[in-house]
C-alpha positions as CSV (number, residue, x, y, z in Angstrom):
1,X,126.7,114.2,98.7
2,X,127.2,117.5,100.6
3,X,126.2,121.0,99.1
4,X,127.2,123.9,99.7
5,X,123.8,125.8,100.9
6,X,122.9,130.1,102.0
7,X,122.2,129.3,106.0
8,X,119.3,132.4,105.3
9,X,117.0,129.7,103.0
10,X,117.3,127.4,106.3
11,X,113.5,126.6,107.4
12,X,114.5,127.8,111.1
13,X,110.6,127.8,111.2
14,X,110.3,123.8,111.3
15,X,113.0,123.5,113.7
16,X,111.8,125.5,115.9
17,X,108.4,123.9,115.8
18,X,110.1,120.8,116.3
19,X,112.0,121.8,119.1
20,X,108.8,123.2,121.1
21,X,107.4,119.5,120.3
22,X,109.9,117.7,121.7
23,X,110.3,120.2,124.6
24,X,106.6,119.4,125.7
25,X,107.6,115.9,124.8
26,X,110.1,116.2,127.8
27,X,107.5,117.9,130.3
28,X,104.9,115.3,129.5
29,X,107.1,112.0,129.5
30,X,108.3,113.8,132.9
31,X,104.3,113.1,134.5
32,X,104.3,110.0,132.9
33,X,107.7,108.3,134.4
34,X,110.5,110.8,135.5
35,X,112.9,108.0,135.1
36,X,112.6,107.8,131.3
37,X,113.3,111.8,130.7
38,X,117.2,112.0,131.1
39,X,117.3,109.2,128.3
40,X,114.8,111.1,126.0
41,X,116.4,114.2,126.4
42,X,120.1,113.0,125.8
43,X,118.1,111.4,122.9
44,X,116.3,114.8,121.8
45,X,120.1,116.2,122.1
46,X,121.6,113.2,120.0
47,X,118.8,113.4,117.0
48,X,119.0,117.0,116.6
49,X,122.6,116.4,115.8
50,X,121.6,113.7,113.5
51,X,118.9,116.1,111.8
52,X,121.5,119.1,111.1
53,X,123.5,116.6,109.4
54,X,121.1,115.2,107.6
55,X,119.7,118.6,106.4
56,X,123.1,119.0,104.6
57,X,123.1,116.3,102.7
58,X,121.5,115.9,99.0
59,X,118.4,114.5,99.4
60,X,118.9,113.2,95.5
61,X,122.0,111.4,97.4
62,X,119.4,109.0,98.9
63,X,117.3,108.5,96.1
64,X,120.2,107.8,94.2
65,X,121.1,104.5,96.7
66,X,117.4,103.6,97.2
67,X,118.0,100.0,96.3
68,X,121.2,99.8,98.8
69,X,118.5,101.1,101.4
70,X,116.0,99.0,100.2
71,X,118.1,96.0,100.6
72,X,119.5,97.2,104.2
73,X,116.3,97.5,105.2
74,X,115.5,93.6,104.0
75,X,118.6,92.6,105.8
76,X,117.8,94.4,109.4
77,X,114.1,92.8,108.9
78,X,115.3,89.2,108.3
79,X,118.2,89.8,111.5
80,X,115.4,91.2,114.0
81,X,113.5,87.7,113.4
82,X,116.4,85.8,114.1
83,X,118.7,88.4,116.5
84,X,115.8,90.2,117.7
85,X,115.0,91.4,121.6
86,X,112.0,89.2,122.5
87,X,109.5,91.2,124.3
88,X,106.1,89.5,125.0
89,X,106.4,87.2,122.2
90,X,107.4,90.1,119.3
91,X,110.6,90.7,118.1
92,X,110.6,94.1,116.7
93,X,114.1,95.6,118.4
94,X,117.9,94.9,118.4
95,X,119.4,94.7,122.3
96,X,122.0,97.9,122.1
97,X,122.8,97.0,125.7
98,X,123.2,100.3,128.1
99,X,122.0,102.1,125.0
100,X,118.7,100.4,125.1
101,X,117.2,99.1,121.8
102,X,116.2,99.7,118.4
103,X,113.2,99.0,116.7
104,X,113.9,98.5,113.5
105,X,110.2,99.0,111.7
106,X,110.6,102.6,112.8
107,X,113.6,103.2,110.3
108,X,111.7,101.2,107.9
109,X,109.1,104.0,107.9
110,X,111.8,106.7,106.0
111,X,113.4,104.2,103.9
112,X,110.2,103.0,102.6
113,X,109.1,106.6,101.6
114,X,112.3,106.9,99.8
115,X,112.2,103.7,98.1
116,X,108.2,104.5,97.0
117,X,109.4,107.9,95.8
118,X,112.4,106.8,93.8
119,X,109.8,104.1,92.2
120,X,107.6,106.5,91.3
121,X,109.8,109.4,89.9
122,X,111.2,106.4,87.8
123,X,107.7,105.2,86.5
124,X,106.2,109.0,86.8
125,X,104.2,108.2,82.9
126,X,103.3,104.7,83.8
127,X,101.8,105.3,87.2
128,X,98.5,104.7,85.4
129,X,99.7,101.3,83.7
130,X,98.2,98.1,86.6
131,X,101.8,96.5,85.4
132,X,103.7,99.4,87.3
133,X,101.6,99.6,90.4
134,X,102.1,95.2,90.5
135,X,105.6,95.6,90.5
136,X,105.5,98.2,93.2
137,X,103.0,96.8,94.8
138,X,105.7,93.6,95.2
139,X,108.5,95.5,95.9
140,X,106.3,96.8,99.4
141,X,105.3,93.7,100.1
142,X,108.3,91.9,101.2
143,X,109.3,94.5,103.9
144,X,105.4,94.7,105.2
145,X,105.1,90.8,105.3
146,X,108.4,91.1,107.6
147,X,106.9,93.6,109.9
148,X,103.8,91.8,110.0
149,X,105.0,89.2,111.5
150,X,107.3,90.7,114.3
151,X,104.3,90.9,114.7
152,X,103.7,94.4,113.9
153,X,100.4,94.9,112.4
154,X,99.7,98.8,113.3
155,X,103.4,99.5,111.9
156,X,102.5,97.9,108.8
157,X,99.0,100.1,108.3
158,X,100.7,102.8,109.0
159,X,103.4,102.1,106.3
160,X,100.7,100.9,103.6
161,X,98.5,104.4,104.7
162,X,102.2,106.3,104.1
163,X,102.8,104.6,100.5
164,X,99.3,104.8,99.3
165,X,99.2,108.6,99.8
166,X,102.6,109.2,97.8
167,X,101.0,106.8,94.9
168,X,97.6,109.1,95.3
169,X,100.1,112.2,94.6
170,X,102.1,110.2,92.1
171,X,99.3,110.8,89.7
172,X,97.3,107.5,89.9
173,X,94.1,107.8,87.8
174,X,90.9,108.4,90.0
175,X,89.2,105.2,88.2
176,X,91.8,103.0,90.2
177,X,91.1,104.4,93.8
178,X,87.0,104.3,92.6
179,X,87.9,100.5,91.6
180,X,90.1,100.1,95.2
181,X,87.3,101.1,97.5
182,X,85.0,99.6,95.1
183,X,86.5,96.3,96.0
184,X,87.9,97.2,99.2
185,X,84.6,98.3,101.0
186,X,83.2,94.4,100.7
187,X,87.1,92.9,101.3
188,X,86.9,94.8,104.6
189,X,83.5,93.7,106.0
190,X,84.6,89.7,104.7
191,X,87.5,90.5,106.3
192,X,85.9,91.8,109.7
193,X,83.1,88.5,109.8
194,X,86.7,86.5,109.5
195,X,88.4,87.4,112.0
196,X,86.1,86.4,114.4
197,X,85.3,83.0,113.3
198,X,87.4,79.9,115.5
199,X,90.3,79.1,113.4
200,X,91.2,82.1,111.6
201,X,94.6,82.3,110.8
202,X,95.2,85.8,109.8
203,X,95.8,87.9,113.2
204,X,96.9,86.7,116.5
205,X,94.4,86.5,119.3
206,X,95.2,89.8,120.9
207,X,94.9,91.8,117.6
208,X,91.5,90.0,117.1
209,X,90.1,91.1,120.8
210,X,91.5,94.7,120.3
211,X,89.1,95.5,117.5
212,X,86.3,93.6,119.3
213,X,87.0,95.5,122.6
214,X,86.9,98.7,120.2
215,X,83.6,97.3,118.5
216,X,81.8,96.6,121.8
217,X,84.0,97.5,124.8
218,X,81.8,96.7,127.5
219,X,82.3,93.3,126.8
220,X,85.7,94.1,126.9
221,X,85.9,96.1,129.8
222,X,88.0,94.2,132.3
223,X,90.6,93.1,129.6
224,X,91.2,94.6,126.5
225,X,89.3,97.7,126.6
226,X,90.2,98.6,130.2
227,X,93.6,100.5,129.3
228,X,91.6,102.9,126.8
229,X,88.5,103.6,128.8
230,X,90.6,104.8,131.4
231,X,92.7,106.5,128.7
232,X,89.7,108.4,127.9
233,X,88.7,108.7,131.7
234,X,92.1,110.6,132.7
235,X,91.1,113.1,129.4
236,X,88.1,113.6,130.3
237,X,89.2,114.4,133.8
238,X,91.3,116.9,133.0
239,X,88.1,119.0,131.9
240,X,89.0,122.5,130.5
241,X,92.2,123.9,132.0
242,X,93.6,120.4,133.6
243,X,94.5,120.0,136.8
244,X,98.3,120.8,136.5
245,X,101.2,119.8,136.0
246,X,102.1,116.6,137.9
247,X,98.6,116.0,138.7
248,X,98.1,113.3,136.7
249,X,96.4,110.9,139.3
250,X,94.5,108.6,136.5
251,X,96.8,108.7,133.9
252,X,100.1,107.7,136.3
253,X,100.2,104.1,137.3
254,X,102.5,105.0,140.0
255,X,100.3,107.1,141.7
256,X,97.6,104.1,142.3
257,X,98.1,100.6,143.2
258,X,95.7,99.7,140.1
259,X,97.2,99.6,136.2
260,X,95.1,102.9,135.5
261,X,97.0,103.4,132.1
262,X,100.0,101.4,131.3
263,X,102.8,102.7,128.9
264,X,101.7,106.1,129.5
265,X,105.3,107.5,128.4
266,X,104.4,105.8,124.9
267,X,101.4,104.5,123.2
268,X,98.8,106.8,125.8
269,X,101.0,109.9,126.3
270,X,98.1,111.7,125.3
271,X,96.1,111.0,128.5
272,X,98.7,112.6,130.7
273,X,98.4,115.3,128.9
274,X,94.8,115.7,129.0
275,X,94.4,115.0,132.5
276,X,97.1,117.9,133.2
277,X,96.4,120.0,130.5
278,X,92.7,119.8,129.5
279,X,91.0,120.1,126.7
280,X,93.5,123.5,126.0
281,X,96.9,121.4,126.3
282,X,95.2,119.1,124.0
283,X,94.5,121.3,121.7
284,X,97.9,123.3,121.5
285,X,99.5,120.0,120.9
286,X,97.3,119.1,118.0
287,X,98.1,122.3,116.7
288,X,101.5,122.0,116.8
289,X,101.2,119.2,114.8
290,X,99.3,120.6,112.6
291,X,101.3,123.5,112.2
292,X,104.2,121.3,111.5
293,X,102.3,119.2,109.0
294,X,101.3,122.1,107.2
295,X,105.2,123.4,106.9
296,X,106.4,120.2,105.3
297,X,103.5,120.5,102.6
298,X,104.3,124.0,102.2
299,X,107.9,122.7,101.5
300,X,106.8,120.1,98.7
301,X,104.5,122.6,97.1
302,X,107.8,124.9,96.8
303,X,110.4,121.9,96.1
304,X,111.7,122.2,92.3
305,X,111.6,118.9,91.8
306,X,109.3,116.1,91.9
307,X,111.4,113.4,94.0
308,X,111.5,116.3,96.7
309,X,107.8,116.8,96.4
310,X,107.3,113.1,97.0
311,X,109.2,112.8,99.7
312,X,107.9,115.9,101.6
313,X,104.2,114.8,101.0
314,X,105.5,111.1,102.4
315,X,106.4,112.8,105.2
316,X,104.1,114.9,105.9
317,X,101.6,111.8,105.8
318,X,103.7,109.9,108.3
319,X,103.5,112.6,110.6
320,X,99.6,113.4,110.2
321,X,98.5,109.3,109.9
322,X,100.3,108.7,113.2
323,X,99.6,111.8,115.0
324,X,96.2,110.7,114.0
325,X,96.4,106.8,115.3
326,X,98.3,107.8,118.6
327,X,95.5,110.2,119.5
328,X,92.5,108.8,118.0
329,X,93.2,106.0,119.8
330,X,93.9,107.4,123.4
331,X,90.6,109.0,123.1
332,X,88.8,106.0,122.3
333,X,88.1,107.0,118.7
334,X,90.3,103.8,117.3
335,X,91.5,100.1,117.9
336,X,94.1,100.1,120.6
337,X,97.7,99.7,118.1
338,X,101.0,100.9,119.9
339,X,102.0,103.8,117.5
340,X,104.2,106.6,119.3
341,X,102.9,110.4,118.9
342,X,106.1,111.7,116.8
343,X,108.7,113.7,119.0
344,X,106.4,113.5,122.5
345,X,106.2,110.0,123.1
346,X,109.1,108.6,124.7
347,X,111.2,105.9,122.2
348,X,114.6,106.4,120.6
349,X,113.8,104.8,117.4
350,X,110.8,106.9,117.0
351,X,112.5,110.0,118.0
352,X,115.9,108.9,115.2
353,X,113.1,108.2,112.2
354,X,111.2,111.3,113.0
355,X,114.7,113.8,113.2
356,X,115.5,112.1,109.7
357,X,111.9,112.4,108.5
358,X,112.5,116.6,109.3
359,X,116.5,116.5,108.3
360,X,115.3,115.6,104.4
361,X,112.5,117.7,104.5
362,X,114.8,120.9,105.7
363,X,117.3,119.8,102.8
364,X,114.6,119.9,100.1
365,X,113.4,123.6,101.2
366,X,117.1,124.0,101.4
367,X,117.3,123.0,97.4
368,X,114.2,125.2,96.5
369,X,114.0,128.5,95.0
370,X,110.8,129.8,95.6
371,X,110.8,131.1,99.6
């Protein structure tokens, strides 16, 4: 399980990246709700350790016990329904009393890119065969049905956008994805005329008036659509150079008697830090991101293998797809969901999946010879 490894092949570069993100993570989460950044920073502390270790260890060792994940993962999906913290109705999280809690569709994210890319190195000259991408297809759908209905809809999106990615590098013929959006385009628009009609049975009322309010949010725009209008409000505010740090007078509920921006420290992190940043703050976080996107992709284009390569491009597309979701939709430019920005937004969970996320891809540049 643990190799013995030449400290001078260690990508210091990513961790270093990752520790300027999460740094900013702490300043921003710090205008958003001071009391949350002693937690997130003992948590920073915490999954750094856990992301050294993890480095160390063969990532081969993981692909090697994908169905023991696979079926851990089942088992904390099926105890979260029936253990679960309720919270509004959802049960996504386990109650670790003074620790807080654990969501457990957040892990699910890492384990389900290892479980894809096991399948796939498997199957690697039958990727083309409709058979093989049935069976797969099944073998996703079990833990997606169970976050679905935590309910979790923009987890499972973001999961389905993560697997479909690796299958698009796993070498799936270009005729299928023509036939997918082919058939998907007209799925989507039934799907869309659906989900408005009384009766419909496949998303809860709130999910069906966040994509209206998205649609046509000033019909929306004392309910639903109120949080990301003034999302986009405290942004715009913040104009070129921001107005400082701590002068986040939109974006902080605390500093006005009116919800402004609820769960700033989370889902809308972004606002605070285009209200105090501007348009400049935005843009060095974005590309920061990008930066580290890019590294992780540089490490699968080097890996010697081809599990390593699939894991590092799963990776890399769970970084970029919900960098992507968490800002596109504080800026108005997507359906409100309630995805964290990786390493900024304050959550535990989020913070553990992403550390192990970076951990496997450190070991697989780790493994490679070409640096």
């Amino acid at each position: 399980m643990f190799r013995k490894f030449r400290w001078k092949n260690y990508n210091f570069m990513i961790l270093a990246n990752v520790f300027l993100i999460a740094c900013m993570g702490l300043v921003f989460i710090h205008s958003a709700n001071a009391s949350f950044v002693v937690k997130q920073g003992l948590g920073v502390i915490m999954c750094f350790g856990i992301m050294i270790v993890v480095s160390l260890i063969d990532f081969n060792f993981f692909l090697r016990n994908a169905s023991i994940l696979y079926l851990l993962n089942l088992v904390l999906l099926i105890g979260v329904r029936f253990i679960g913290k309720d919270v509004n109705g959802a049960k996504r999280w386990f109650s670790l009393g003074p620790l807080g809690t654990f969501q457990v569709s957040e892990i699910s994210k890492i384990i389900m890119i290892i479980v894809v890319a096991a399948f796939i190195v498997k199957n690697e000259y039958e990727m083309d065969d409709l058979r093989t991408l049935g069976k797969l297809g099944l073998i996703c759908l079990v833990p997606l049905f169970l976050i679905l209905k935590q309910p979790d809809l923009s987890t499972t999106l973001d999961i389905v956008f993560i697997i479909l990615c690796m299958v698009f590098i796993g070498g799936i013929s270009s005729k299928y994805i023509f036939r997918a959006i082919t058939v998907g385009v007209p799925l989507f628009i039934l799907f869309f005329w659906y989900i408005q009609t009384p009766g419909q049975i496949l998303l809860k009322p709130h999910q069906v008036a966040r994509v209206l309010s998205f649609i046509n949010p000033s019909a929306y725009a004392n309910s639903t659509a109120l949080q990301t209008s003034n999302s986009v409000m405290a942004i715009g505010s913040g104009g070129l150079f921001g107005k400082g740090f701590g002068a986040n007078t939109i974006s902080n509920v605390s500093a006005s008697e009116v919800n402004l921006v609820s769960e700033q420290q989370t889902d809308f992190i972004f606002s605070v830090i285009g209200e105090e940043f501007g348009f400049v703050g935005c843009l060095f976080v974005i590309l920061c991101i990008a930066f580290l996107v890019f590294q992780i992709i540089k490490v699968a284009r080097k890996s010697e293998t081809f599990s390593g390569y699939l894991i590092a491009v799963g990776i890399a597309s769970y970084f970029a797809i919900q960098s992507f979701i968490n800002i596109g939709v504080a800026t108005g430019a997507m359906p409100n969901t309630g995805l964290p920005l990786p390493f900024i937004s304050y959550g535990i969970s989020s913070l553990l999946t992403s550390s192990i996320g970076i951990g496997l891809v450190l070991n697989i540049h780790l493994q490679s010879k070409k640096y």
